[in-house]
C-alpha positions as CSV (number, residue, x, y, z in Angstrom):
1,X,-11.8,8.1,12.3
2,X,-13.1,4.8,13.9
3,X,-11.4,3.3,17.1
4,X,-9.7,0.8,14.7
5,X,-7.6,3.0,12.0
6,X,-8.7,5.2,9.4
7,X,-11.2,3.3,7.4
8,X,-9.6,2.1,3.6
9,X,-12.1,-0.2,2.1
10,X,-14.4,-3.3,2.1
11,X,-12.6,-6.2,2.9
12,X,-14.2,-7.7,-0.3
13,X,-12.6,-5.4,-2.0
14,X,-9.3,-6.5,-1.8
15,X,-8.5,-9.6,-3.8
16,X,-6.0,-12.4,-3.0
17,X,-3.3,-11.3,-5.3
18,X,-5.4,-8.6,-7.2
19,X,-6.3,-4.9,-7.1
20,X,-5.0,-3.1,-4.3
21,X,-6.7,-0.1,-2.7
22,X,-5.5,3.4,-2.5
23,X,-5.4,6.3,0.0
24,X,-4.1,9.3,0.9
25,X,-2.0,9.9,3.3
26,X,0.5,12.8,4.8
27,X,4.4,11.0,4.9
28,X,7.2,12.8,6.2
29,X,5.3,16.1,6.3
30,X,4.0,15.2,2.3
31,X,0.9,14.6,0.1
32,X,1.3,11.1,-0.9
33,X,-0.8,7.6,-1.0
34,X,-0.9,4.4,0.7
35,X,-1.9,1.1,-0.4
36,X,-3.4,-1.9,0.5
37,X,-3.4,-5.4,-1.0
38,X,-4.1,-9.1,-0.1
39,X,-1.7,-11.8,-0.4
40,X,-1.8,-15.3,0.6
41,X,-5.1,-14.4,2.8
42,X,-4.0,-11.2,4.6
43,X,-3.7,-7.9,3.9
44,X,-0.3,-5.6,4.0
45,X,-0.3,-1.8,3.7
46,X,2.9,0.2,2.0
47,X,3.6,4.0,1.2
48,X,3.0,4.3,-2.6
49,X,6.5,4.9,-3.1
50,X,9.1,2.3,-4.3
51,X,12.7,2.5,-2.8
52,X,14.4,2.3,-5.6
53,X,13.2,5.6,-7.1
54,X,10.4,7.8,-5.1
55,X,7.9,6.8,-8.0
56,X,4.4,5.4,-7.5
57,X,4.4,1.5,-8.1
58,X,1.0,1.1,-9.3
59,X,0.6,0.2,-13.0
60,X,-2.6,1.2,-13.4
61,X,-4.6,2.5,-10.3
62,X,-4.7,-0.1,-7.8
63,X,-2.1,-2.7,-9.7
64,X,-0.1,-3.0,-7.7
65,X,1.0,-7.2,-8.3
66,X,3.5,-8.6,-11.3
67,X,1.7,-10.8,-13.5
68,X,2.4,-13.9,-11.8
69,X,0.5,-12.7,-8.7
70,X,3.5,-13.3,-6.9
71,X,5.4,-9.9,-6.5
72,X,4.3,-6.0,-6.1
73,X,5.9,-4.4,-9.1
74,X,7.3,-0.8,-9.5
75,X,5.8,0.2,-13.2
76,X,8.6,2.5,-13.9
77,X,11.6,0.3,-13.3
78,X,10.4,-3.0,-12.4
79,X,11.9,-3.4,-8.7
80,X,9.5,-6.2,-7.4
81,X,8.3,-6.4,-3.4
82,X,7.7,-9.3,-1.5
83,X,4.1,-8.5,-0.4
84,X,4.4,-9.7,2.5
85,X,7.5,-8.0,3.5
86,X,8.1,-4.9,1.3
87,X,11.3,-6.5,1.2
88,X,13.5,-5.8,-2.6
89,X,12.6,-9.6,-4.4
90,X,14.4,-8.0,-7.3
91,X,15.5,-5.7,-9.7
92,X,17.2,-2.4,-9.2
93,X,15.9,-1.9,-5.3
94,X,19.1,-3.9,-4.5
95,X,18.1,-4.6,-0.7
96,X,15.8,-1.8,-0.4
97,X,11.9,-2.0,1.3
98,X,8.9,-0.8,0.9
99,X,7.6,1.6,4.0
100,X,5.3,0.0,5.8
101,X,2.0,1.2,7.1
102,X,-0.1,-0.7,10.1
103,X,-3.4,-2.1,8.5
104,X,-6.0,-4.4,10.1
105,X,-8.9,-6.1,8.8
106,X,-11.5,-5.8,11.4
107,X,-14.9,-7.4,10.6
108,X,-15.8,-6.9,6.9
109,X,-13.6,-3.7,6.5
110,X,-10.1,-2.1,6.2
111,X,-8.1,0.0,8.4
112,X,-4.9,1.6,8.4
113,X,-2.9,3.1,11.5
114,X,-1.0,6.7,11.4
115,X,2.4,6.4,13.1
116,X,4.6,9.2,13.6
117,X,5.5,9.6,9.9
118,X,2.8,8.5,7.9
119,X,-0.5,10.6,9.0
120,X,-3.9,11.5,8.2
121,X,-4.4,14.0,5.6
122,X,-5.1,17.3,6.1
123,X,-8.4,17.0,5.2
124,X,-10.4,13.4,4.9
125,X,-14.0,15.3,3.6
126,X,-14.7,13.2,0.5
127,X,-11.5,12.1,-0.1
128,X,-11.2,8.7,-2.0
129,X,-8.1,6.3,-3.1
């Protein structure tokens, strides 16, 4: 773990408005996955979970935008995310968020931050998003 966060990606990786990253992370005591995306220049981080339904919102793995390249979109119901926010922009989340996670882009690479309820995962040996 570097000094910065718990290291994601290449920060080349992560196109404005296109394929996200994924990683694994330990929520509420659970296996789950984190993402990261870019919009509008800067990257945002979110538990892989939507609020409207504890599903992952990735289409595909890593797709996590709506066509326009405006929204995140859940793939099973189609609640959509401001990505800047988390924040419910529609659909059946009905004022519901996304769970952030702390992120920062730190010279040509991605980090995110544990807090007190999303954490490192058991294990980080050869573990990929």
């Amino acid at each position: 773990m570097s000094g910065v966060g718990i290291y994601v990606c290449e920060a080349a990786d992560i196109e404005d408005g296109g394929k996200g990253a994924r990683f694994p992370v330990r929520a509420f005591g659970a296996d789950a996955t984190g993402f990261v995306v870019r919009y509008e220049g800067k990257v945002y981080a979110y538990l892989n979970r939507c609020a409207h339904v504890p599903v992952e919102l990735d289409w595909f793995k890593g797709e996590f935008f709506e066509s326009g390249k405006q929204h995140l979109m859940c793939s099973t119901h189609g609640a959509i995310y401001a990505p800047d926010t988390g924040a419910c922009a529609g659909g059946p989340c009905r004022g519901g968020k996304l769970r952030p996670i702390a992120v920062l882009e730190e010279g040509s690479r991605v980090y995110w931050q544990p807090d007190q309820h999303v954490q490192a995962p058991a294990a980080q040996d050869g573990q990929t998003g």
